[in-house]
N, C-alpha and C positions, 0 to 999 in steps of 0.2 A: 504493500500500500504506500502509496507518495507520504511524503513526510508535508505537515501544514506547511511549512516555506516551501516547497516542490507545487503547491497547491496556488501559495501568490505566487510562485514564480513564471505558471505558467497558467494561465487563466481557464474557465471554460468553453466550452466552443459559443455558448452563448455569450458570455462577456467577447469573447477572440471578435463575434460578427457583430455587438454596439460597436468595438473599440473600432472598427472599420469602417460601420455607418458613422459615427464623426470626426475620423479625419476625412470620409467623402465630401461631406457636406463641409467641411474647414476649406479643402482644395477649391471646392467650386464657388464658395463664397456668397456672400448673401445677396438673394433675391435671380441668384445665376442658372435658378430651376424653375422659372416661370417661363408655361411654352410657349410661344410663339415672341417672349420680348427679346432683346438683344439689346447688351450692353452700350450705351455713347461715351463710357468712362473708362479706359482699361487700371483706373485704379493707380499706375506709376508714368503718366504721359499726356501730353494735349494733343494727341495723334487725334486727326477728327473735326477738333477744333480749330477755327478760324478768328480774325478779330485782334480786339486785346490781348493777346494771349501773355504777354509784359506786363499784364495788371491782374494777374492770378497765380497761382506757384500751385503748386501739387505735393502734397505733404502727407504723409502716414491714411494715403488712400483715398485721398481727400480732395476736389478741387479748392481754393480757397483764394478770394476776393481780399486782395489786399488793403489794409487801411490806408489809406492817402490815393488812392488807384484804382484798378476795376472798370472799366470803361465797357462795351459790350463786345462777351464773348459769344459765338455762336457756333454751331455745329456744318461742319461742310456741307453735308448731306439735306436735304431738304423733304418738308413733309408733308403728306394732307390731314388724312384723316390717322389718327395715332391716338395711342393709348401712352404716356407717360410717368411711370414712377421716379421719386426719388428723395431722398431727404437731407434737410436743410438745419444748421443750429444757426439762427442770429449769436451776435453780441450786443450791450444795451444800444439801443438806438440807430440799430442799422436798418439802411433801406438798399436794396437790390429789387431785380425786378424779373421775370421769367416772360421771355418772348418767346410768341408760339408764330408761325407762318408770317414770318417776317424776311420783308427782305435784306440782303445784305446791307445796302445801305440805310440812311436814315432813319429817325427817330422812331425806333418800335414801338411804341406805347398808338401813333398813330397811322405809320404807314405798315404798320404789325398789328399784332396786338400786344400789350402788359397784363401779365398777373403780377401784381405787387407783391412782392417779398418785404416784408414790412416788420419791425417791433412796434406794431400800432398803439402798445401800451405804454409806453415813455412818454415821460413830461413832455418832451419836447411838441409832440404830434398831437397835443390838444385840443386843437381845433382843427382835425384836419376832415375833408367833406367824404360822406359816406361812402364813394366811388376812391378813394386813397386805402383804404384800410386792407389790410392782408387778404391777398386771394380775391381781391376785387379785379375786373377787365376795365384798366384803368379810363376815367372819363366816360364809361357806358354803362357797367354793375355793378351793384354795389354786392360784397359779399356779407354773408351772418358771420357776428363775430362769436369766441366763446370759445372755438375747440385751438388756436394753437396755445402751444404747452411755453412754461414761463421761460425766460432767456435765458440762453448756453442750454437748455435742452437739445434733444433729438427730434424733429418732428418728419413724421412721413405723409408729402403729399403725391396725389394723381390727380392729374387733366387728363381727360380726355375729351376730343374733337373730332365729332362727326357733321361733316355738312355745315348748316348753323346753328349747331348744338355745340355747347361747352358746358361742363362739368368740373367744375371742384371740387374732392375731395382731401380733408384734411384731417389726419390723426383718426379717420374713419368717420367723420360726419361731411354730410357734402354741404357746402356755403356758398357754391354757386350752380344753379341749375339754370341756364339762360339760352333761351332762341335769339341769334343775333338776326333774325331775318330782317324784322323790323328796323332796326339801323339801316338793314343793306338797302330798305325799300326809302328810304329817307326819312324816318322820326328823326327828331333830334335827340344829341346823347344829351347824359345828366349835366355833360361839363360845356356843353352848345360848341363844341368846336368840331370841325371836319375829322375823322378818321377813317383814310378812304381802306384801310387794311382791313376793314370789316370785312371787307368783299373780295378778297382775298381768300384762295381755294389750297393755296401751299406755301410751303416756306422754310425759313432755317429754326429752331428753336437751340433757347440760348438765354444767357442770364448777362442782365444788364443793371453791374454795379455804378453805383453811388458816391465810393469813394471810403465803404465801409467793410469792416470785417464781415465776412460771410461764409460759411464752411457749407461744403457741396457733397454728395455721397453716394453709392448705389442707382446711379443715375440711368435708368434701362426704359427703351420703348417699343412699343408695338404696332404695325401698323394695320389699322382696320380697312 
């Protein structure tokens, strides 16, 4: 009969096949088993990415938006309709922004669109108008506030974008459910100023810092 050290020194066949499901799951790394998405982050490099790419550094797996820097980075590859995961920690009082079917050049908030990357809770943003606040389509929805998690946390969001549907979800409650059709047919937005990027069928998606700390992570999409 094995002696008890012979017993930990060589495990059971059941512990033998855990200890194997997690380093599988260690290798492949989180969120690298959802089917149909496919990584924009390889986790050690801006391969992909276009832009700014001198106002973000790459750090322990991390894309991250430099303080004083960050201008907008974007991904080569362009999109329609997609599914987006990925997660984000603010620092106090940071703003970054997430551009969805945006062109390379100019200002995505209008000739794209903006999801606001926001700590909408800081002093500073006290007055700011309901279409500013995190996960809002900046200038046209305003999103529900309440689910991101307090600052230097982890928080996990998804867009996704069909047609003139957009969805946000955040930390698992969605905060923006919106038909942008109406924009495209000409209402005017909350913020009364032109955004011809409504009408806009594809693009680059891409985060458009501030000038503030921003940490980026698990960044994977799928196209519907």
């Amino acid at each position: 009969m094995p002696s008890p050290l012979s017993r930990r020194m060589f495990p059971s066949h059941a512990g033998r096949l855990a200890l194997a499901v997690v380093a599988a799951l260690a290798a492949a790394g989180a969120g690298a088993e959802e089917p149909g998405f496919k990584a924009l982050f390889d986790g050690k490099s801006m391969q992909g990415w276009q832009g700014d790419v001198g106002g973000y550094e790459v750090k322990d797996g991390e894309i991250r938006c430099k303080a004083g820097a960050g201008g907008k980075l974007l991904t080569k590859e362009e999109f329609a309709d997609f599914d987006l995961k990925f997660e984000f920690r603010l620092t106090p009082g940071a703003n970054n922004g997430l551009g969805i079917r945006a062109p390379a050049d100019g200002d995505a908030a209008f000739v794209g669109m903006e999801l606001q990357i926001l700590d909408d809770g800081h002093a500073k943003y006290a007055t700011l108008e309901p279409y500013q606040y995190h996960g809002s389509i900046y200038g046209v929805v305003a999103a529900k506030r309440g689910a991101l998690k307090p600052t230097g946390e982890w928080n996990e969001q998804e867009v996704i974008a069909k047609g003139s549907k957009i969805k946000v979800i955040l930390n698992g409650t969605t905060i923006v459910d919106a038909d942008i059709a109406e924009w495209r047919d000409g209402k005017p937005t909350i913020d009364k100023r032109d955004h011809p990027g409504l009408k806009r069928d594809r693009g680059h998606i891409g985060f458009l810092g501030h000038g503030d700390e921003v940490h980026f992570r698990n960044i994977r999409v799928k196209a519907l």
